[in-house]
Chimera marker file (.cmm) of the C-alpha trace (Angstrom):
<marker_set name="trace">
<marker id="1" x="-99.130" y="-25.251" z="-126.088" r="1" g="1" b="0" radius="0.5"/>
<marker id="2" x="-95.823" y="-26.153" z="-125.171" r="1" g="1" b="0" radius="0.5"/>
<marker id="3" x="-92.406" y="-24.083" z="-126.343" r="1" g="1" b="0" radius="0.5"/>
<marker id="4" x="-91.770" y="-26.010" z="-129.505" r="1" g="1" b="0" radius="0.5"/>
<marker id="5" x="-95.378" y="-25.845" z="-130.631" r="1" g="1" b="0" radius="0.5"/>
<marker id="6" x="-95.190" y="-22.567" z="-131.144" r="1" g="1" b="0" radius="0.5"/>
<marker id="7" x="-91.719" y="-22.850" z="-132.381" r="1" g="1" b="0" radius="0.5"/>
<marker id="8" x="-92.934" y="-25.067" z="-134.962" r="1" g="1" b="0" radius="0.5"/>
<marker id="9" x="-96.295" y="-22.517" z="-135.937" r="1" g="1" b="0" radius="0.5"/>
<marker id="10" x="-94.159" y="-19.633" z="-135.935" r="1" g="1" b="0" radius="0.5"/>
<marker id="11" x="-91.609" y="-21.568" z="-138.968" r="1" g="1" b="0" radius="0.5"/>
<marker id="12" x="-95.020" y="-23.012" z="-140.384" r="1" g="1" b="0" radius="0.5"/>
<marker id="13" x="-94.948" y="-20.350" z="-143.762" r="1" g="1" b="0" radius="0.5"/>
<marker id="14" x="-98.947" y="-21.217" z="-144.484" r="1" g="1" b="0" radius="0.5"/>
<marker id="15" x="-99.887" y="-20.733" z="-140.665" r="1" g="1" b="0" radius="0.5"/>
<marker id="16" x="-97.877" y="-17.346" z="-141.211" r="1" g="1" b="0" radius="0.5"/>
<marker id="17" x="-99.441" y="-16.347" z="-143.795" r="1" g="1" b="0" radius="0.5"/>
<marker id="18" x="-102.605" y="-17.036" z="-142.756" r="1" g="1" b="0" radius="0.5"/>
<marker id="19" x="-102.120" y="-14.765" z="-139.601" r="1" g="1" b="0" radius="0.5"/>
<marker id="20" x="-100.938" y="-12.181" z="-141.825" r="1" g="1" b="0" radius="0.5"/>
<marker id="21" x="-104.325" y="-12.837" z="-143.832" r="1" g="1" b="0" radius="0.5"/>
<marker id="22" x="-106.263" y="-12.127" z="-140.871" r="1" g="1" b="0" radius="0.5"/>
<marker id="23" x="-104.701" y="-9.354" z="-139.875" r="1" g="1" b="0" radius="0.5"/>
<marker id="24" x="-104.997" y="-7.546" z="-143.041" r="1" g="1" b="0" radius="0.5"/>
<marker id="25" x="-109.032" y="-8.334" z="-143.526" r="1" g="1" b="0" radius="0.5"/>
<marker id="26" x="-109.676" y="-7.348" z="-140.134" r="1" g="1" b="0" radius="0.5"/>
<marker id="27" x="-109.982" y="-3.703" z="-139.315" r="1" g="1" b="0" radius="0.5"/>
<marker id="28" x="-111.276" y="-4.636" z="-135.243" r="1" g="1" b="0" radius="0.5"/>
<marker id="29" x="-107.259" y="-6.776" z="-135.075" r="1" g="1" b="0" radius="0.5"/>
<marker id="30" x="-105.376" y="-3.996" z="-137.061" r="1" g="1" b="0" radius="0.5"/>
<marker id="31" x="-106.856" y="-1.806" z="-134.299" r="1" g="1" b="0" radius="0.5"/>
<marker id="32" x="-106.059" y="-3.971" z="-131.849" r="1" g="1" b="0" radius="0.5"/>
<marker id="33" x="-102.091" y="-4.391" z="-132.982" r="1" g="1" b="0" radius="0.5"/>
<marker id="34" x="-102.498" y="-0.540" z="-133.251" r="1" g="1" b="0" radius="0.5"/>
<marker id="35" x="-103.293" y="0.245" z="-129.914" r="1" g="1" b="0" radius="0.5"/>
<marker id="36" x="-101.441" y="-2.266" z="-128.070" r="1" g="1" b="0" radius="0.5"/>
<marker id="37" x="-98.236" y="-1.085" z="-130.210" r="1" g="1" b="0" radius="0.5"/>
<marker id="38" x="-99.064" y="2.648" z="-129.268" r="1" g="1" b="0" radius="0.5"/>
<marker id="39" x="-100.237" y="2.740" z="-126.561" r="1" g="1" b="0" radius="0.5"/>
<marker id="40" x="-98.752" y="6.326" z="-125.294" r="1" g="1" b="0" radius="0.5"/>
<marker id="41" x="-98.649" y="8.214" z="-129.020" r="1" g="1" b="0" radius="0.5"/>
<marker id="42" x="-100.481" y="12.109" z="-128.869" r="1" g="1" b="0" radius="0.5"/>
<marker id="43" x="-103.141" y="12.505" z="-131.139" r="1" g="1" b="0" radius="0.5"/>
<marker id="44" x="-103.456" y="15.915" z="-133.210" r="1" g="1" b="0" radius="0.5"/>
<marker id="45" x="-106.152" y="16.795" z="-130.551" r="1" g="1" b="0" radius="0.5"/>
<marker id="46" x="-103.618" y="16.251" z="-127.413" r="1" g="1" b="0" radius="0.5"/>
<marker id="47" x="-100.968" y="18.199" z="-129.231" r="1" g="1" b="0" radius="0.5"/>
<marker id="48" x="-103.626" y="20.543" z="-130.024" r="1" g="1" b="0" radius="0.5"/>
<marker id="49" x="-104.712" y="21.133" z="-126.072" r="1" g="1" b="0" radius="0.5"/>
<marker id="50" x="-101.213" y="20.862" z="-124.730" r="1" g="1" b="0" radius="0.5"/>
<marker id="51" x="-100.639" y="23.942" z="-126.996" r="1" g="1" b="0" radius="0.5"/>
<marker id="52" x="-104.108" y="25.886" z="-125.824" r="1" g="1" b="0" radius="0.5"/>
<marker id="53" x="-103.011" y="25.162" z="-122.206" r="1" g="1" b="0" radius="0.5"/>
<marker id="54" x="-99.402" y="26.347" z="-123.443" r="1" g="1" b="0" radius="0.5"/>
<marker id="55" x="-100.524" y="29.556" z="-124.405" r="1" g="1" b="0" radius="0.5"/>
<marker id="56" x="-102.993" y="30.306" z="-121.530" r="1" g="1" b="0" radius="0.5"/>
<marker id="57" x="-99.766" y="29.696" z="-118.911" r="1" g="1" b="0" radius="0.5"/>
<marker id="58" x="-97.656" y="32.245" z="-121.364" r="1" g="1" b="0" radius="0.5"/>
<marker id="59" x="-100.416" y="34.629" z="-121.161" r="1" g="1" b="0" radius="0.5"/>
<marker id="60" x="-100.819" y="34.674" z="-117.615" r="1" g="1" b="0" radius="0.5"/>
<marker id="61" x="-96.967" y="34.669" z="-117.400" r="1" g="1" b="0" radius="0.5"/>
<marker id="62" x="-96.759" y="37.525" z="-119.444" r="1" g="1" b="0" radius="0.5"/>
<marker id="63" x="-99.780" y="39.425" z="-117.235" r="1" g="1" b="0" radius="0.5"/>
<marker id="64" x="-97.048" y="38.467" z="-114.356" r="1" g="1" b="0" radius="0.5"/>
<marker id="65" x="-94.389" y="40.082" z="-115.801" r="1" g="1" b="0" radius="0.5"/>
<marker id="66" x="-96.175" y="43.540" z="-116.969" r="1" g="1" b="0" radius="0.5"/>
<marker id="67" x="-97.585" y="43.559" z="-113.257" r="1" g="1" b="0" radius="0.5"/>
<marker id="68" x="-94.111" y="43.199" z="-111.888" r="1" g="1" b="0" radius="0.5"/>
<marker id="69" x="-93.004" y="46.041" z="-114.708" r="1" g="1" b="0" radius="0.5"/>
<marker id="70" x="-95.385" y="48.223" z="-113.393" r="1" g="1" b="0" radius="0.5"/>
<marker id="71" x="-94.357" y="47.868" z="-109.864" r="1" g="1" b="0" radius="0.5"/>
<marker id="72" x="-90.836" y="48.101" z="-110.412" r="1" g="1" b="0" radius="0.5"/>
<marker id="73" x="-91.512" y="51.452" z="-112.321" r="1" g="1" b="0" radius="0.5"/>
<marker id="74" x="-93.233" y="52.630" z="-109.635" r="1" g="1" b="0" radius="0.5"/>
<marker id="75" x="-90.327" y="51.959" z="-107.008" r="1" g="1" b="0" radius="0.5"/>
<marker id="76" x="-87.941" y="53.611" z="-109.319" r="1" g="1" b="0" radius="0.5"/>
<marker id="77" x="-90.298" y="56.666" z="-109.715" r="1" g="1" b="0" radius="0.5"/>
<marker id="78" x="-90.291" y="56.554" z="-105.641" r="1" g="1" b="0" radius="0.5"/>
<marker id="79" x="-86.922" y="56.191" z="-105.249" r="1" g="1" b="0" radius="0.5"/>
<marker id="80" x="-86.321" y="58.872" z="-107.738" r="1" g="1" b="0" radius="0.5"/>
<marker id="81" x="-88.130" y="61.030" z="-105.815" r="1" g="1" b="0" radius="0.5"/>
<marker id="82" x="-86.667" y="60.119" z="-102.838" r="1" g="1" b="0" radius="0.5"/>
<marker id="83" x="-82.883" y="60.692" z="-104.239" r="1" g="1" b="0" radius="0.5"/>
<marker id="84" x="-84.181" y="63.931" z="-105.119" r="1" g="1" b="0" radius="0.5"/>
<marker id="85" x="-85.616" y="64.954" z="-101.695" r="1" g="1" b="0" radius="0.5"/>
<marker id="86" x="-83.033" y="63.980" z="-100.500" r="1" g="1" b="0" radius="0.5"/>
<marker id="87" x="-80.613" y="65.968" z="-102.398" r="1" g="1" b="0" radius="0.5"/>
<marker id="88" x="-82.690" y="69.152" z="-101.773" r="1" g="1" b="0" radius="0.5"/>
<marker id="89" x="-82.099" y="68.182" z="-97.869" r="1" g="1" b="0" radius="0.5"/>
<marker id="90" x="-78.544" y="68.105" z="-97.831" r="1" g="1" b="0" radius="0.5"/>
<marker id="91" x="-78.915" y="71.287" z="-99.611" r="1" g="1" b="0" radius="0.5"/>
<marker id="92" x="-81.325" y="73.300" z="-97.480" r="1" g="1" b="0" radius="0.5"/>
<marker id="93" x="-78.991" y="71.817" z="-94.471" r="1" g="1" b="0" radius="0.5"/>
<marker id="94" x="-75.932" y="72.840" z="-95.710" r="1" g="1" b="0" radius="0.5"/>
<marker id="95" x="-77.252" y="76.446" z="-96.400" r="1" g="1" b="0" radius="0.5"/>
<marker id="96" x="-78.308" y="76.695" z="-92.818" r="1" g="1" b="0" radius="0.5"/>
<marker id="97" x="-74.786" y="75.121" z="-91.499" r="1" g="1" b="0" radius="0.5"/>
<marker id="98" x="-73.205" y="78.039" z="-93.325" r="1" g="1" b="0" radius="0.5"/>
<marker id="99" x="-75.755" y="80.507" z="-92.103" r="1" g="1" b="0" radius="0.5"/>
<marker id="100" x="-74.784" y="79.560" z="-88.599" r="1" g="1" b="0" radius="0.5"/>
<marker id="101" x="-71.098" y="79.135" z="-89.448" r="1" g="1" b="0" radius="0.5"/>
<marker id="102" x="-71.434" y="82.997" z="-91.035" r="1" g="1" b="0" radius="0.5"/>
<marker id="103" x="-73.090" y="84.034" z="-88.069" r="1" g="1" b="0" radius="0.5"/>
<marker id="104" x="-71.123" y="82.682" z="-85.353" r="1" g="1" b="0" radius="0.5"/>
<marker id="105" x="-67.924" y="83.953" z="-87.322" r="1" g="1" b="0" radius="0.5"/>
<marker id="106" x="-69.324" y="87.303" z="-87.385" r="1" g="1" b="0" radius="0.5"/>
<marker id="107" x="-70.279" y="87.273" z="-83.314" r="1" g="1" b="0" radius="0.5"/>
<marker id="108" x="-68.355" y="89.813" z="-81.187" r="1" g="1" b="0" radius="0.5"/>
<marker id="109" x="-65.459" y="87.725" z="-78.928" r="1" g="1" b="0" radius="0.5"/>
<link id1="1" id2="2" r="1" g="1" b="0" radius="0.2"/>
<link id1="2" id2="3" r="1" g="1" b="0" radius="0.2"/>
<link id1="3" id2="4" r="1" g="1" b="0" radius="0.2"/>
<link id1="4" id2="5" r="1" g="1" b="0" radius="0.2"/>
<link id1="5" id2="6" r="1" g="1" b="0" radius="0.2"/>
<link id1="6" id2="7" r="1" g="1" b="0" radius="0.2"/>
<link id1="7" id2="8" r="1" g="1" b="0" radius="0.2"/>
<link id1="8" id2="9" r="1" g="1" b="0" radius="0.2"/>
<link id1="9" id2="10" r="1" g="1" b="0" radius="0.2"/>
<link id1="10" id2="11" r="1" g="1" b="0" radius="0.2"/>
<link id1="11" id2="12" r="1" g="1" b="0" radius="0.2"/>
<link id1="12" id2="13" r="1" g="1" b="0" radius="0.2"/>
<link id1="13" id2="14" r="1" g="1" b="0" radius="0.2"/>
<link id1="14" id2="15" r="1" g="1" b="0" radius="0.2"/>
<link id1="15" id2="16" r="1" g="1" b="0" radius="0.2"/>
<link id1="16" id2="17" r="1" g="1" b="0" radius="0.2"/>
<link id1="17" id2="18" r="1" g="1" b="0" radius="0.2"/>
<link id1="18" id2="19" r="1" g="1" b="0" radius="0.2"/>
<link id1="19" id2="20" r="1" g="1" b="0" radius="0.2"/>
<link id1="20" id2="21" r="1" g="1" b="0" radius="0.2"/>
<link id1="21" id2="22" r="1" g="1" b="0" radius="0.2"/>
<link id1="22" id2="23" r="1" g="1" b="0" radius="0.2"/>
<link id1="23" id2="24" r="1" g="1" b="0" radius="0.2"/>
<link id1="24" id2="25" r="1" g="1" b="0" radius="0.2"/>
<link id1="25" id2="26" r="1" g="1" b="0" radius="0.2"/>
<link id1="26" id2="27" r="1" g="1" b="0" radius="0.2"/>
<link id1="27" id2="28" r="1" g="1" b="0" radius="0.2"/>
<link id1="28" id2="29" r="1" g="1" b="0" radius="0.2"/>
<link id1="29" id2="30" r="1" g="1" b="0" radius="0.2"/>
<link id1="30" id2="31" r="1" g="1" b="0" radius="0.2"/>
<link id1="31" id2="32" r="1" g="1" b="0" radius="0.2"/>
<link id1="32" id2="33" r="1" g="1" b="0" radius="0.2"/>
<link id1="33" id2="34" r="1" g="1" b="0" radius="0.2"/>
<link id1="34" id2="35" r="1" g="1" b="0" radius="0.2"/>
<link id1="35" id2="36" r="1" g="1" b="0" radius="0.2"/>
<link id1="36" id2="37" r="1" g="1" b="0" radius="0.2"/>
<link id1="37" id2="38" r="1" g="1" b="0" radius="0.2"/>
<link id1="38" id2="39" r="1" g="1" b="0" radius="0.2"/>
<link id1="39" id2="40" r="1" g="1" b="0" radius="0.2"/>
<link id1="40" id2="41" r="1" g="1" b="0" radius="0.2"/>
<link id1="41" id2="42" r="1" g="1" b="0" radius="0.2"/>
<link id1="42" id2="43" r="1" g="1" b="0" radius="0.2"/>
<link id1="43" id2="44" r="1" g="1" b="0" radius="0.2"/>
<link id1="44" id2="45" r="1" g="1" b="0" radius="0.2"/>
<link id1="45" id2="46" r="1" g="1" b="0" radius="0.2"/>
<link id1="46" id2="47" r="1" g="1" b="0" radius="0.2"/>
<link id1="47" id2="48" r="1" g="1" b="0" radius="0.2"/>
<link id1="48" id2="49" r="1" g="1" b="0" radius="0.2"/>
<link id1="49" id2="50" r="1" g="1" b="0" radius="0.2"/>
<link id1="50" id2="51" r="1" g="1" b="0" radius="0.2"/>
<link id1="51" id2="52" r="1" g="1" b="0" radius="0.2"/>
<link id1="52" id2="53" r="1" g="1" b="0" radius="0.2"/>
<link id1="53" id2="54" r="1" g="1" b="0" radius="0.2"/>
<link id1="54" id2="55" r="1" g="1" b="0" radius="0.2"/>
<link id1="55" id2="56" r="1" g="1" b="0" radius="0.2"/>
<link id1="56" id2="57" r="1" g="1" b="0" radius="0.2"/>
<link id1="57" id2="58" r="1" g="1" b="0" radius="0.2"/>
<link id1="58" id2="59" r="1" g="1" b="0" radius="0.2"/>
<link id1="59" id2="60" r="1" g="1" b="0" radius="0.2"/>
<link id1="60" id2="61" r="1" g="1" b="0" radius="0.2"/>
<link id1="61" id2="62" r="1" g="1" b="0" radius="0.2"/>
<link id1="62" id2="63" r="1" g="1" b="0" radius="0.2"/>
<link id1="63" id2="64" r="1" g="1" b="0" radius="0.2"/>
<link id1="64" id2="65" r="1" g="1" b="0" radius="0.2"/>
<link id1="65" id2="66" r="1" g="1" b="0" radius="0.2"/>
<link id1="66" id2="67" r="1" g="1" b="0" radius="0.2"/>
<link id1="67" id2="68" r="1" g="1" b="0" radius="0.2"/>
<link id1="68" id2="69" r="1" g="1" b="0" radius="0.2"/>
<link id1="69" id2="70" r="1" g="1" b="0" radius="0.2"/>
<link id1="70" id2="71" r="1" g="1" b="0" radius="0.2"/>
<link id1="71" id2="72" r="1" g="1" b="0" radius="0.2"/>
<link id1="72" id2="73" r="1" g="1" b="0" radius="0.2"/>
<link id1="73" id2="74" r="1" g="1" b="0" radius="0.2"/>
<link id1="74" id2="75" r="1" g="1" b="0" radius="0.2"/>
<link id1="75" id2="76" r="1" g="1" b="0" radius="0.2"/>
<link id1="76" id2="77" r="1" g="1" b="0" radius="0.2"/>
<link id1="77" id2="78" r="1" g="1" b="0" radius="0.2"/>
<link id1="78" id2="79" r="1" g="1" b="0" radius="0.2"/>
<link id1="79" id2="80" r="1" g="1" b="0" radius="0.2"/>
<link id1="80" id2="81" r="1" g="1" b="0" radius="0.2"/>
<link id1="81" id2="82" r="1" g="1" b="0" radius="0.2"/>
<link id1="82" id2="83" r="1" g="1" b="0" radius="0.2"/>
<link id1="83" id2="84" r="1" g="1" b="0" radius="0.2"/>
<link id1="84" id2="85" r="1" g="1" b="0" radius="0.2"/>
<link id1="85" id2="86" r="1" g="1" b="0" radius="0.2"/>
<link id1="86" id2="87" r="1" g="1" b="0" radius="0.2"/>
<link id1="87" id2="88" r="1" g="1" b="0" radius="0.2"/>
<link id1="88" id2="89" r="1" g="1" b="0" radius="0.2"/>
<link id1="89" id2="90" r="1" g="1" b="0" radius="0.2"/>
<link id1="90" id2="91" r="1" g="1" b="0" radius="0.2"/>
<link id1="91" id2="92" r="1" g="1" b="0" radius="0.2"/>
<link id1="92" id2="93" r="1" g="1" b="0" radius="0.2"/>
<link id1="93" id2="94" r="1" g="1" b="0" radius="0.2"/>
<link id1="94" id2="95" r="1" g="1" b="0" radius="0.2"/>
<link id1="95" id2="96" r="1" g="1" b="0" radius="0.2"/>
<link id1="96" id2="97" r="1" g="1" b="0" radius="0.2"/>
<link id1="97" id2="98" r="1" g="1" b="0" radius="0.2"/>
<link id1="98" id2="99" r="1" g="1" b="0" radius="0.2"/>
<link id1="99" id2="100" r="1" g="1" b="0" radius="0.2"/>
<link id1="100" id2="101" r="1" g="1" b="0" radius="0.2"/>
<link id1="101" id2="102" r="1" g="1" b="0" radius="0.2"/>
<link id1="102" id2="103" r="1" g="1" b="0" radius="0.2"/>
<link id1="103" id2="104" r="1" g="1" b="0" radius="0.2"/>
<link id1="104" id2="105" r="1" g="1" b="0" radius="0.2"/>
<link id1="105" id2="106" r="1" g="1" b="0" radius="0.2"/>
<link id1="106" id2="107" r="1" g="1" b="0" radius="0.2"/>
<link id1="107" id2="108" r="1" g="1" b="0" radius="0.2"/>
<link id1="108" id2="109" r="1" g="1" b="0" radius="0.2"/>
</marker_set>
């Protein structure tokens, strides 16, 4: 069919209305329209697995994270430690510097 043919269909009112007749007594061309209309629409069930896989990649985020908890505790437990060893170095060392200080003072000249 040429351009005006349809041109002159589509202004026809009973050739309208007998598309729109069709359409509405037949399930197989509402389904049709339907589909070719939305083509890229989620169903419940998509929404419903895009959530599941959601909450599996939260939960193994959140495993992550309480790993990486744990392991940061335990560096600041060792570094803790390691402050306080440390501290009790400098200590011990500075006892013995004034040991030696005392008892080179005290040597006869």
């Amino acid at each position: 069919m040429s351009e005006p043919s349809y041109e002159k269909l589509i202004k026809n009112e009973d050739f309208i209305n007998s598309v729109a007749l069709a359409i509405a007594k037949s399930p197989r061309i509402q389904l049709l329209i339907l589909e070719s209309v939305v083509k890229n629409v989620a169903t419940k069930d998509d929404i419903r697995e895009l959530r599941h896989y959601v909450d599996v990649r939260i939960g193994d985020l959140d495993k992550r994270i309480d790993s990486l908890d744990k392991r940061i505790d335990g560096l600041d437990k060792r570094i803790s430690l390691l402050q306080w060893v440390i501290a009790i170095g400098f200590t011990i060392l500075s006892v013995i510097l004034s040991v030696l200080t005392f008892a080179i003072m005290t040597l006869p000249r």
